[in-house]
N, C-alpha and C positions, 0 to 999 in steps of 0.2 A: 504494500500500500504506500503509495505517496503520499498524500493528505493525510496530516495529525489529526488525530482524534483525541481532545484534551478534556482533563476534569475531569475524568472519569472513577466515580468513587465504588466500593464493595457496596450491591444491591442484592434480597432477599431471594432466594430460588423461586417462588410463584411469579415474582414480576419479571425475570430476565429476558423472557421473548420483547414482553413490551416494553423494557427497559433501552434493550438494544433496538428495536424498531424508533424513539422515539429518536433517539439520538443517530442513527441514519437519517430519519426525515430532515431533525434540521441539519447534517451537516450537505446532504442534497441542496438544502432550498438555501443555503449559506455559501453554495462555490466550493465548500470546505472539500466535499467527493462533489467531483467537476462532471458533467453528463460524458458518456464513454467509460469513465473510471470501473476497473474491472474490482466487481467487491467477492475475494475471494474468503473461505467460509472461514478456513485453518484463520487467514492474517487475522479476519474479524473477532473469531473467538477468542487469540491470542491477545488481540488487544482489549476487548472488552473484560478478561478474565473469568469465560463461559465457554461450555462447551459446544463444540458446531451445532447443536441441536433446535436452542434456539433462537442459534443467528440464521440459521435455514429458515425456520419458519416464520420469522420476522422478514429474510427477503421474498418470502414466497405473499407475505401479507402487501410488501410495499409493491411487488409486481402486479398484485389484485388492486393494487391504490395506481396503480401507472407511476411510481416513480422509478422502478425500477425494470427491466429486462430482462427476461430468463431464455437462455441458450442451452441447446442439447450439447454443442460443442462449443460453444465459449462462454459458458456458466451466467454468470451472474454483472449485469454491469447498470450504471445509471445512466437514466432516461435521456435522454437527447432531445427539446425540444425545438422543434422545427415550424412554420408556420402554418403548415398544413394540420399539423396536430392540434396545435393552440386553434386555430377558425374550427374542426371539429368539437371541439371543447366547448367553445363560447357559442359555436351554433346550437348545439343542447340547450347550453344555460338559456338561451333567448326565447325559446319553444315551451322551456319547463320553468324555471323561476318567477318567471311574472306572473304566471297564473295561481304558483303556489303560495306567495305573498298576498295576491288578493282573496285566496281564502282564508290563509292565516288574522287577515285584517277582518273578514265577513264574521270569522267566529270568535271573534275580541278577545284573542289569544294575546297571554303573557309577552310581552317582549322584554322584559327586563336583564337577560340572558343578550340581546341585542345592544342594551347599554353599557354592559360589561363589557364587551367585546371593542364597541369603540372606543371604551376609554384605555383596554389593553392596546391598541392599534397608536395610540398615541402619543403613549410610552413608549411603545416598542423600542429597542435597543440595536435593532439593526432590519434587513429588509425582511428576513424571514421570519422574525417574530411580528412584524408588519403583518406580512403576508397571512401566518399562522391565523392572527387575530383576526384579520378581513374575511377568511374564510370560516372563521366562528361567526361573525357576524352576519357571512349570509345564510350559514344555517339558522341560526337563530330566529331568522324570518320565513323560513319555509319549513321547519321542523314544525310546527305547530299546525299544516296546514290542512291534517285531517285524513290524507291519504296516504297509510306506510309504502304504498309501490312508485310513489312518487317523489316520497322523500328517499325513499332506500336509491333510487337510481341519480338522484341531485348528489347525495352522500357519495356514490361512486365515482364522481368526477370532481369531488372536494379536491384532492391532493394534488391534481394534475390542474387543477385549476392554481391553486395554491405555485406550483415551480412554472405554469408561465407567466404569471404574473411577477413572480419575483425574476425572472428573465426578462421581462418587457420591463418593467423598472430599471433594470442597467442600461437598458438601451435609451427610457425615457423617463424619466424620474416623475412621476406623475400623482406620485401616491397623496399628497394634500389635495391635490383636486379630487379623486378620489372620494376621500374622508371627507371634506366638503359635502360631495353627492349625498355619500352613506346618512350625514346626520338628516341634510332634507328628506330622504326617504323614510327615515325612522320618525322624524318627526309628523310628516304624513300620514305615515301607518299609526300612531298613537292617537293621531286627529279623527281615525276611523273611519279615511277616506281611500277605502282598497281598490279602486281604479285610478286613483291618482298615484296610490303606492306604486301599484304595478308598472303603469305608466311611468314614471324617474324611475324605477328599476331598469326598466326595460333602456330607458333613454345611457343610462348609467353604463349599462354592460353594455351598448352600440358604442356611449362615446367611448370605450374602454380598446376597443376594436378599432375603430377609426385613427385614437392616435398611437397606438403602439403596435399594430400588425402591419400596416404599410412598412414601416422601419426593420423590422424581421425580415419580410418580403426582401429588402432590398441587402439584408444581409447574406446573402449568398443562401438564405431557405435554412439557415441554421443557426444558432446562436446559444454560444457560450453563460453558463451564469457567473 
């Protein structure tokens, strides 16, 4: 392995899959393991001070999240996001979030879970803890919205949602505009007005497309985090 993996303190046997899982995501969505980087099981167990078992199943979980890649012959590597991936991505989001906020808004569901999230985003300490929080925060507004097959398929495109946007941010740093959008929309949806919510969501994740996918596009269809 290239990329240090630091801080890492003795964690309890029940949590070590998701101990090491948490700490791949962020060093993915950090540059720290750069997209190509080959995550071999022996280095990671070695490093985490766990057995391959469950550093396997932590990358078998992140490959089910799209962070990661699984090869018959070249094992284990991080994702690559390209812009064909990212417009499938955000094509979903634009089909399924807005709808699922205007019912979360119809059935005067909790969003206090929503307010947490922005003010974690605010603090944020770097892009990927940004990033982390933005994507709590759009669960936060569709998790409530009544439909588990709706929510379970937004949840499946949380992570990868999550490392292009912390990829689009290095090309464009955009994430105050952003946080901007996010409070008008939450303050909308609090107002009880779930065609308005839906509505600046939807404008949200277009303009989110509009200024950071052309820039990709013109990156040679690939781009570094």
């Amino acid at each position: 392995m290239r990329a240090p993996l630091t801080g890492l303190a003795p964690v309890p046997v029940p949590s070590r899959t998701q101990y090491v899982m948490e700490h791949l995501t962020h060093a993915i969505l950090t540059g720290q393991l750069p997209p190509g980087q080959p995550l071999v099981e022996t280095e990671l167990a070695a490093r985490f001070g766990v057995s391959k078992t469950p550093v396997r199943e932590a990358l078998k979980t992140l490959a089910g999240r799209g962070l990661v890649v699984m090869s018959e012959y070249k094992g284990a590597t991080v994702r690559t996001v390209d812009a064909s991936m990212a417009r499938s991505v955000y094509d979903v989001r634009l089909l399924l979030e807005p709808e699922a906020l205007r019912r979360t808004v119809t059935a005067k569901a909790d969003l206090a879970g929503a307010r947490a999230a922005l003010e974690r985003a605010d603090a944020a300490a770097d892009r990927a803890d940004r990033s982390l929080a933005n994507r709590d925060f759009h669960r936060a507004l569709y998790l409530p919205c009544g439909n588990p097959l709706l929510t379970r398929m937004l949840d499946d495109l949380r992570d990868q949602a999550a490392l292009v946007s912390t990829v689009a941010w290095e090309a464009v740093p955009s994430w105050e505009h952003e946080a901007a959008e996010h409070r008008e929309i939450l303050a909308r949806a609090l107002d009880g007005d779930a065609d308005g919510a839906a509505r600046l969501l939807r404008d949200h994740i277009e303009g989110f497309v509009r200024r950071a996918f052309p820039v990709m596009e013109n990156q040679e269809g690939q781009v570094q985090a």
